[in-house]
N, C-alpha and C positions, 0 to 999 in steps of 0.2 A: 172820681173825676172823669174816667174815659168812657161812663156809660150818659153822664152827663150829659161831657161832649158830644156825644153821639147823637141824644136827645137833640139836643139844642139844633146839631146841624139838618137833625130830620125833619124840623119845625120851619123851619128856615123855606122851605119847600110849602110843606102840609099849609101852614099857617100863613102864608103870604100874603092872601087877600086882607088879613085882617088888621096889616100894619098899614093897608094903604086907606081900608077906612077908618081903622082908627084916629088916622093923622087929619083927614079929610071932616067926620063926623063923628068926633068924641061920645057925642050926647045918643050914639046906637049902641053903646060900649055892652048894653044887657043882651044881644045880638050875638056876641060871641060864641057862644058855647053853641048856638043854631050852626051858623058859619064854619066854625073848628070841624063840626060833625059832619057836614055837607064836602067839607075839604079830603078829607077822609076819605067816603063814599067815592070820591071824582078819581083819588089816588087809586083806590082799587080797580075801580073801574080802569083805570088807564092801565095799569099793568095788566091787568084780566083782557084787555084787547091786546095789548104788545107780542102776549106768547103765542095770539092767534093769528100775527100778522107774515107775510109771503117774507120769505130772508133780503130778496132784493128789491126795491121800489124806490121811483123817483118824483119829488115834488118840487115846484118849482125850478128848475131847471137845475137839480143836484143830485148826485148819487150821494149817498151818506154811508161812510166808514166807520163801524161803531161796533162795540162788544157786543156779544149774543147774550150773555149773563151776568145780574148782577146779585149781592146776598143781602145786603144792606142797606140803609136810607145814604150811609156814604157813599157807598158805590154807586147807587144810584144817580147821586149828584153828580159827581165824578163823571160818568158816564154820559147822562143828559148837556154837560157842558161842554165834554169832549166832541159828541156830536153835533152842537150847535155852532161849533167853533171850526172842525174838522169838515166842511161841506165842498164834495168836490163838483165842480161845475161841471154840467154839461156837455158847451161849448167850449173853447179852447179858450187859453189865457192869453197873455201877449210877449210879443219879442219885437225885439229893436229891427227884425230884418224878414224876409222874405221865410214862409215854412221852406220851400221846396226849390231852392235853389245855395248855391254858397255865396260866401262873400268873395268875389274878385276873384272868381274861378273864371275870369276871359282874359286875364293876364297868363295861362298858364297850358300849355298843352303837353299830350304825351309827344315826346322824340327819341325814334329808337332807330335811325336807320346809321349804319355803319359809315365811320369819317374812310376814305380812301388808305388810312394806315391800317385798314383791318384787312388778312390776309384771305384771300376767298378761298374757297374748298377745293380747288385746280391746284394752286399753290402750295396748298396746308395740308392734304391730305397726301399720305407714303402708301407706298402698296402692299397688297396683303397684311393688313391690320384690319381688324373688325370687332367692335365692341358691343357687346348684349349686354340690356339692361335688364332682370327681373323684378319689377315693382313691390311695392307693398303698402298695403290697407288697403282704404278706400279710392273710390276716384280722385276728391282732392289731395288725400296723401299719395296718389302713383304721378298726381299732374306735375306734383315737386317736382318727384323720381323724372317723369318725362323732359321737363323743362332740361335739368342739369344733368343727365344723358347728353342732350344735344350738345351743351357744353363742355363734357367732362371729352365728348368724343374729339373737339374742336381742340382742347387742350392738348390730347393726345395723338393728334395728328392722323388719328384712324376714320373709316369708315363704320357709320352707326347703322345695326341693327336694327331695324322698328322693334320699341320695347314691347314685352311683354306685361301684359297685366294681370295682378294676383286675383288668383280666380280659389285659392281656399280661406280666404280669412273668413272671421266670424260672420260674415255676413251670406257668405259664397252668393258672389255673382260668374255665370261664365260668359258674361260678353269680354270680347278680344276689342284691342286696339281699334280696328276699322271698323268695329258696330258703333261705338262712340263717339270717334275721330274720321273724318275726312284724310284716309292714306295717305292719296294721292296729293290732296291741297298742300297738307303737310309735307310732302316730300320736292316737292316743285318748288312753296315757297320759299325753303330753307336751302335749294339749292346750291346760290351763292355761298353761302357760309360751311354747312358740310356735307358730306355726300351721304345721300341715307337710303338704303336698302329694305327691301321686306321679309328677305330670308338670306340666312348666310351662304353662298356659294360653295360649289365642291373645288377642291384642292387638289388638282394634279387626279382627277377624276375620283379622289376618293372627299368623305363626306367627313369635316373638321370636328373633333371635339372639342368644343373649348375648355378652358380654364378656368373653373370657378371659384373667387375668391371675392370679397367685400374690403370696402375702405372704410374708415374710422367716419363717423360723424363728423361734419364740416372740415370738413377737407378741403384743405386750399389749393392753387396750383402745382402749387412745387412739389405739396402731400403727391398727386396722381402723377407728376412726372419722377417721384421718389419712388412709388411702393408698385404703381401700374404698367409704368412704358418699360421697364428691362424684361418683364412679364409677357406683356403684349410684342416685344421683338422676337423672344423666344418661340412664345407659343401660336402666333399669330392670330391667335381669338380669344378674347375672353370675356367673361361673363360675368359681371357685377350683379351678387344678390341685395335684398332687402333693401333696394336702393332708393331710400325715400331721407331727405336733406343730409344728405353725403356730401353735399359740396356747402361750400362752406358762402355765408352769407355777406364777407367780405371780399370781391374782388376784382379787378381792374373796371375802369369805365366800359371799353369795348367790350368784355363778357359780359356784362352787366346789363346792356344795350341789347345783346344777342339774348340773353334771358329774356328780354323783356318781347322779340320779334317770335320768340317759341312763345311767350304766355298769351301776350296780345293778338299774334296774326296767324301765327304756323297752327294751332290746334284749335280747329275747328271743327264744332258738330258734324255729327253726320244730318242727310236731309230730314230725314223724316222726324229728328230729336229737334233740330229748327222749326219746321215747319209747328208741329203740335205747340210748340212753346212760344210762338208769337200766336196763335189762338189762343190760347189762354190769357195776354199779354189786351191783343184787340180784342175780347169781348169784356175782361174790365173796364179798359179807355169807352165802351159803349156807356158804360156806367155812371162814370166818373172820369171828370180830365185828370186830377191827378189823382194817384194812388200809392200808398204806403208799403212794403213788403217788409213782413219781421220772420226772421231765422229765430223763433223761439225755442229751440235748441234743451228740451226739457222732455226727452226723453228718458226711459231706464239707464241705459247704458251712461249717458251722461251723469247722470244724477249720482249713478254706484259710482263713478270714474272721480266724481268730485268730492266722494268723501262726505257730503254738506250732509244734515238731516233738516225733512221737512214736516215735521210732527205729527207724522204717519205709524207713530209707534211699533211694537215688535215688530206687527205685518211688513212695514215698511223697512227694518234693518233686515229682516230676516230677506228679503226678498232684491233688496238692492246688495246686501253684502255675498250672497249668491253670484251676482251680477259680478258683484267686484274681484270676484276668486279668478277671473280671466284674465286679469296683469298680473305675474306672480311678481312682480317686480315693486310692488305699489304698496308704500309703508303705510301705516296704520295712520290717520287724522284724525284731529281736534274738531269735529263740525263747528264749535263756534269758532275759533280762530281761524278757520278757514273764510268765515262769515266775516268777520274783523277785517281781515287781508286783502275781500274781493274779492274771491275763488268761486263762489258759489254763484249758479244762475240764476238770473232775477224771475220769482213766479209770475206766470201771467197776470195775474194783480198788480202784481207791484211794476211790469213793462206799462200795461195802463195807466199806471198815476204818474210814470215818469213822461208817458207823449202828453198827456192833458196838462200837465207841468207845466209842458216845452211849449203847448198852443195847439196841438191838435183836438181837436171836436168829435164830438159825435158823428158827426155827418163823414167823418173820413173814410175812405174804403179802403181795406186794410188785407192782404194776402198774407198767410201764414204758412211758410216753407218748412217743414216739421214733418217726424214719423208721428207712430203712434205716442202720445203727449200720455206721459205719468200720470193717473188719479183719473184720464180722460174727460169726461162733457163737463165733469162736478169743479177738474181744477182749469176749465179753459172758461165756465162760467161767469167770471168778474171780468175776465176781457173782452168777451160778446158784449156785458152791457155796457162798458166804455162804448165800445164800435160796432154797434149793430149790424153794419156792413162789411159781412165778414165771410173771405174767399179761403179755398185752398181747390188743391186742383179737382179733388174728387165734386167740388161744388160747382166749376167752372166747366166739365168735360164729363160725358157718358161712359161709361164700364167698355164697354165697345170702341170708345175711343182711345180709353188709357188701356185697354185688354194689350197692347204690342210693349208696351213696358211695366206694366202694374206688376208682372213677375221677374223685373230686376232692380234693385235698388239701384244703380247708377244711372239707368236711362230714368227712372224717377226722378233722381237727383235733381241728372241733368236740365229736366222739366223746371222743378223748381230754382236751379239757377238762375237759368233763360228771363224770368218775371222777377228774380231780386235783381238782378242786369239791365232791367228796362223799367224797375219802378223808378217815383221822384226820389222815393224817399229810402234808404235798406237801413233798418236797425238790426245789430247783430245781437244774439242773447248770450256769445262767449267771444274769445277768441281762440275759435281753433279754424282748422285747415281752412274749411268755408270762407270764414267771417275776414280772414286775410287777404286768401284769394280774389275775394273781392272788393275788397275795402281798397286792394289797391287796383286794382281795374277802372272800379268806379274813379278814382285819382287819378289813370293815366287816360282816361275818355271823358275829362270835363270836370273833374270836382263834383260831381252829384253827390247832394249831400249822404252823408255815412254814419249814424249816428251808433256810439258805442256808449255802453253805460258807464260811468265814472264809478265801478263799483265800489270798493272803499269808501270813499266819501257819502256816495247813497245810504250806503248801511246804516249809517247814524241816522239819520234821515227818514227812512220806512220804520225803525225801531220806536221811534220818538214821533213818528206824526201825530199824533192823537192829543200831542201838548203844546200845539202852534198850530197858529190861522192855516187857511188853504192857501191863501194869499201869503203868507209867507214860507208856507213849503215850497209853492211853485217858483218863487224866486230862488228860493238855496237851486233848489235842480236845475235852475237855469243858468247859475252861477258856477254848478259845479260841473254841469256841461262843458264851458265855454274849452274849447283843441278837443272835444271828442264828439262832433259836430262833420268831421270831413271837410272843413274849410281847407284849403291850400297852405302851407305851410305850419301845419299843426302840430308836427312831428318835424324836427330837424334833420336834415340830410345826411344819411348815414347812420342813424340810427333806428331801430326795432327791426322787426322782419324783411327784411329786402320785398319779397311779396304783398307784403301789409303796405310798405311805403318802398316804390319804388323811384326814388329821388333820382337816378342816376339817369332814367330815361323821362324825365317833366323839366322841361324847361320854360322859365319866365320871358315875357314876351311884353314888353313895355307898348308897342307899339300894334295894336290889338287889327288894325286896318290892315296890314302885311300880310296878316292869313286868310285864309279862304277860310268860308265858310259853308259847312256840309251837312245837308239834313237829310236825317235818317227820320224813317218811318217808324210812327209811337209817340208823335210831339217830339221826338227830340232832336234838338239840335246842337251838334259836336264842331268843334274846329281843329284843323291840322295842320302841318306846316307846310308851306309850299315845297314844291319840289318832290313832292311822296311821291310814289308809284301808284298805281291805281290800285293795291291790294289794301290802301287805306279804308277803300268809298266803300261804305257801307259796312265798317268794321262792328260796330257796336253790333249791327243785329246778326253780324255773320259768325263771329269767333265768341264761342262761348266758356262758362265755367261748369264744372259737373260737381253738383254735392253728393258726399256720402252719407252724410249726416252721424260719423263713427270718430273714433278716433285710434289712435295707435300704443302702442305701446310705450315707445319710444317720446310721445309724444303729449307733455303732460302740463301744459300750460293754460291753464283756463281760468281768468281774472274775470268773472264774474262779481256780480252783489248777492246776496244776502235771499235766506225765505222768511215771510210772514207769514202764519197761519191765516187762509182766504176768509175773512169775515166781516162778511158785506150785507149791510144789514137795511132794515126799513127805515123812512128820516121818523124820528118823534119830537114834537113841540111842546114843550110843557106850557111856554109863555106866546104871545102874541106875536106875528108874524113881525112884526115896528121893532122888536127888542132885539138887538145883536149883542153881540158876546162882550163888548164893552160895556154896556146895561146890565149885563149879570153880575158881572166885574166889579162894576161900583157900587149894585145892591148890596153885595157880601161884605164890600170893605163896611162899608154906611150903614146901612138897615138891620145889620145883623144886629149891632152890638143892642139896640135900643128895644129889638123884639124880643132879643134875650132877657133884657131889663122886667118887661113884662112876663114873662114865662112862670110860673111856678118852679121849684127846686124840685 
């Protein structure tokens, strides 16, 4: 019976022609056995061209997602249907709203400047007290550290140190604080709130040692006026190591407000990291008005950190789990149920079929903030041909140009910040340090849309495409999109990363004509609330974010989707270009049974 079946289903193909003259011209009926054998010859041929054909090509305005191999006249079916069905468009699909803006982000601006009951650094700060910060990881893991320093010093009623930054982790960079940061800006702006220094002062002429000791993970206030200040009265300096999200993600309004005056205005580039980074920024805009930036985040290091497998076999365990012997803290994972959960980062494939989902096109110009990307040209392959127009900085700037930072990963970084900061559109490919950092920047400077992948929900989704229309894939991604988009209130106040969502400093503004309006250079245009100081005007292009593109020990969060092995294949047509997958559909239910009828046993 099962070879039968098989027969029958391979005839179904082979033999098509001959049910439609049969039906039509009975009286050719001695024609068949010509026809059958002509059928034949045309199947081989078609396969005999298939294995000659290039992996990627597009006809008709589709790229086409298909198996590379099939063994059988089933599979073959199978396959031909799936890619007749499976056709991903070109050009972008539709959405109910604007690609490159959010919904009712003019209701809503960053507000971070202190109410009159916040005590200023004249006030608040006791003498001889002085607190060092020693950072850890990368740049976005020290900018925590830095942020809640400033805080923790505010708490403490001391005067801050300019932190130090970790200059041995796995990456070793030795830029200091002011290769980075603007000292000075930083220390001027933040003056009212607390008094911040560059080096620790001598003591009665002699030179202080401080006291080095660490606080517990999220520490709240009362934690640093419990375990730090009888500390800090005794010894009068001391020195917080490893200090990267020490303080804790809960707490008052006014601290919360001053995080946000260290995130948003106190820590700003240095010149020359500005300057290269709105070059990069205006020769895209020459390009294109708007422009896309994806943190594709698909690195080694990440990829080992995640546990996931990407069916890169031994090569690939042996060499990523290499990779992963560097957290010795880091338990053993399931790669599919990591996959299941949304742990895993989406591969460049599957980021492409979620923006042409969403409605981006071809034509979109697209900048990609990334090291050196796992599997290299072979796995970034299926994303070029989504987006042809395709940046990163080495393509935008001369060797000579980036030769002043090409030899530190954090002024790299900070390069590709600068351009997810001033793109329309920043899709992040995790959430870690990065993808927060700026997810909520982009939140407290206008709502610019943010988009994060619903991973969990995708999974099912990329796993299964191949058994549902395009037109009905791009809808599910559209639908399982909807709060992770960077619309304004997506996320509820008070909840997730204080960084990610900085609710305490965005306030709603019903009345949209009250505020001024401010434009910054880049097409963008931001609004703030009346009454700012002038260290507002021209925030977006002056105060930036710095990537590391790493991540920490400590720090092991990353809800990503799911890998599909990249198999991006040539379109093939067995039928007429008039026949859509509903016509196939109905031939199988209908045509089959009665071809079978005729068929021999």
């Amino acid at each position: 019976m099962k070879n039968r079946k098989q027969r029958h289903e391979t005839a179904v193909f082979i033999r098509f022609p001959i049910i439609l003259l049969f039906r039509r011209r009975r009286r050719i009926f001695h024609l068949v056995p010509f026809l059958s054998a002509l059928s034949g010859v045309l199947l081989v041929l078609f396969m005999f061209l298939y294995y000659l054909s290039p992996p990627i090509n597009s006809r008709h305005g589709h790229l086409i997602i298909s198996r590379s191999l099939f063994n059988n006249g089933t599979e073959l079916r199978k396959n031909l249907l799936e890619e007749h069905v499976f056709q991903v468009p070109m050009g972008g699909g539709s959405l109910s709203r604007d690609l490159w803006s959010s919904k009712k982000s003019n209701f809503y601006h960053g507000c971070s400047i202190a109410t009159n009951e916040f005590p200023t650094a004249v006030v608040n700060t006791l003498p001889n007290r002085y607190l060092l910060i020693a950072t850890s990881g990368g740049l976005n893991q020290q900018r925590t550290g830095i942020i809640d320093a400033v805080v923790a010093a505010h708490i403490l009623n001391a005067v801050l140190v300019i932190p130090k930054l970790d200059q041995q982790s796995y990456w070793k960079d030795s830029s200091n604080f002011s290769v980075i940061f603007d000292v000075n800006w930083f220390i001027s702006y933040l003056s009212k709130d607390v008094k911040i220094i560059k080096d620790l002062p001598l003591m009665g002429n002699k030179l202080v040692t401080p006291h080095t000791t660490r606080v517990p993970r999220k520490c709240n206030a009362e934690c640093y006026r419990t375990r730090i200040q009888p500390i800090l009265n005794k010894k009068h300096a001391v020195q917080l190591t490893k200090f990267d999200y020490r303080l804790s993600n809960r707490l008052d309004t006014e601290l919360q407000k001053l995080r946000c005056r260290v995130n948003y205005h106190a820590l700003k580039f240095t010149n020359p990291i500005i300057e290269m980074g709105r070059n990069l920024v205006e020769r895209i805009r020459k390009k294109s008005k708007h422009f896309l930036a994806l943190h594709l985040r698909f690195e080694s290091d990440m990829l080992a950190f995640s546990g996931c497998y990407y069916g890169g076999g031994e090569k690939e365990r042996r060499e990523l789990g290499k990779i992963r012997k560097r957290w010795k803290t880091l338990h053993t994972r399931n790669p599919d149920k990591e996959r299941k959960r949304g742990k895993c980062p989406l591969t460049p494939e599957e980021v492409g079929l979620m923006l042409r989902a969403l409605g981006f096109g071809n034509d979109v110009h697209i900048y990609i903030a990334s090291g050196k990307i796992y599997g290299g040209e072979e796995t970034l392959a299926p994303l070029k041909a989504f987006f042809p127009n395709f940046y990163t900085k080495e393509t935008l700037a001369s060797k000579k140009e980036l030769a002043p930072f090409s030899s530190f990963s954090s002024r790299m970084a900070a390069l590709d910040f600068i351009v997810c900061d001033e793109s329309d559109v920043f899709v992040s490919n995790n959430n870690g340090n990065m993808a927060r950092m700026l997810a909520g920047r982009r939140r407290y400077f206008g709502h610019k849309p943010t988009i994060r992948p619903n991973a969990k929900k995708l999974y099912n989704l990329f796993t299964n495409r191949n058994n549902m229309t395009w037109k009905e894939f791009a809808s599910r991604v559209q639908k399982h999109q909807i709060g992770f988009m960077g619309d304004p209130m997506e996320v509820k106040p008070g909840q997730g990363e204080f960084h990610e969502n900085p609710s305490a400093c965005i306030c709603e503004d019903s009345n949209v004509k009250a505020r001024e309006d401010v434009t910054i250079p880049g097409n963008t245009t931001m609004n703030f609330e009346k009454g700012t100081d002038s260290a507002y005007d021209g925030a977006r292009r002056s105060f930036g974010e710095v990537s590391d593109g790493h991540i920490s020990e400590d720090e092991q969060d990353w809800p990503d989707t799911d890998y599909m092995e990249n198999e991006v294949g040539i379109q093939r047509r067995l039928f007429s270009k008039n026949m859509e997958a509903d016509s196939i559909q109905h031939f199988l239910k209908t045509e089959q049974p009665e071809l079978e009828e005729m068929l021999p046993d």
